[in-house]
N, C-alpha and C positions, 0 to 999 in steps of 0.2 A: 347498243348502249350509247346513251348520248355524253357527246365531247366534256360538257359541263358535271357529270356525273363520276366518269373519270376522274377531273381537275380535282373535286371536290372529296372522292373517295382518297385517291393518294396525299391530298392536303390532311387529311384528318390520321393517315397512317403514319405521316411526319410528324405529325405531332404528338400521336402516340407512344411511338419510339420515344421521342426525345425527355418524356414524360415518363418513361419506363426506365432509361438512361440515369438521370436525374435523378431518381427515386434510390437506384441503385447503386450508384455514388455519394448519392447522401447517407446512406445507410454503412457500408463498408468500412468507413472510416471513423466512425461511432465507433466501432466495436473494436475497429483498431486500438483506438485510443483508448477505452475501455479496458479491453486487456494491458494496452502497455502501463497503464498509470496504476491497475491494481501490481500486476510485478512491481512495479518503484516505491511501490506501499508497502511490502511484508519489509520488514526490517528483520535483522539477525537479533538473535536473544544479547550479541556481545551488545548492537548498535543500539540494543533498547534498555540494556541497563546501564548503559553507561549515560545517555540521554537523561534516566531518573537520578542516576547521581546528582549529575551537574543542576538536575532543577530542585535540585533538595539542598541547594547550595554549597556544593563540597567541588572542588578540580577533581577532574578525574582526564587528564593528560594520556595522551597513547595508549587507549585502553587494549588490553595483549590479551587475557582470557577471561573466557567466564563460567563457572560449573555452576551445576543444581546445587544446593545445599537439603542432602535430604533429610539431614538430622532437624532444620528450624522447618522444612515445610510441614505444611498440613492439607488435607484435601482443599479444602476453600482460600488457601493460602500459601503461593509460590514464594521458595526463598532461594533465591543467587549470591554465589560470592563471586567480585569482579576483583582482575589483580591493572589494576591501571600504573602507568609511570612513575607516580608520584605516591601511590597507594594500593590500600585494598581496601574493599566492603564489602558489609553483608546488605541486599537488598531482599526488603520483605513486600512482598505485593500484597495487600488487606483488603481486595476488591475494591467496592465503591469507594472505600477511605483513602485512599491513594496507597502509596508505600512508603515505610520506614528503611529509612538509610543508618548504617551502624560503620562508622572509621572502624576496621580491623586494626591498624599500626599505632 
């Protein structure tokens, strides 16, 4: 086998490694992150109705618990009562139309 042939063979096997490397490091960490930013995404039913309060313009301070209300739900319409610091309410999810907030106090 000629010297040049050699050179040339292990030149092209370096570079395929390091092309396999890279590929595979590029990749890993995609999916790392991937998975860890969907975990950081599920929020708790407390951390999401308390969230709809406040944007429906009420405080909702130290939010402590929050239960189904299954007497106001309905199939296509989720209802929570949240008990926060300073209050309670009734939140009604309406699907597309956002949700109705109701002061219990």
């Amino acid at each position: 086998m000629p010297r040049n042939y050699a050179a040339t063979l292990s030149s092209e096997l370096v570079s395929l490694t390091f092309i396999i490397l890279a590929a595979g490091s590029w990749m890993v960490p995609n999916e790392t992150r991937a998975q860890s930013s969907n975990e950081s995404e599920v929020a708790s039913p407390l951390t999401t109705v308390a969230a709809t309060v406040r944007q429906n313009g009420y405080h909702c301070d130290r939010p402590e618990r929050v239960n189904r209300d299954a007497e106001y739900s309905t199939p296509g319409e989720k209802a929570w009562i949240i008990d926060c610091g300073n209050g309670r309410f009734r939140v009604k999810y309406k699907g597309d139309t956002g949700a109705e907030v109701e002061s219990l106090d």
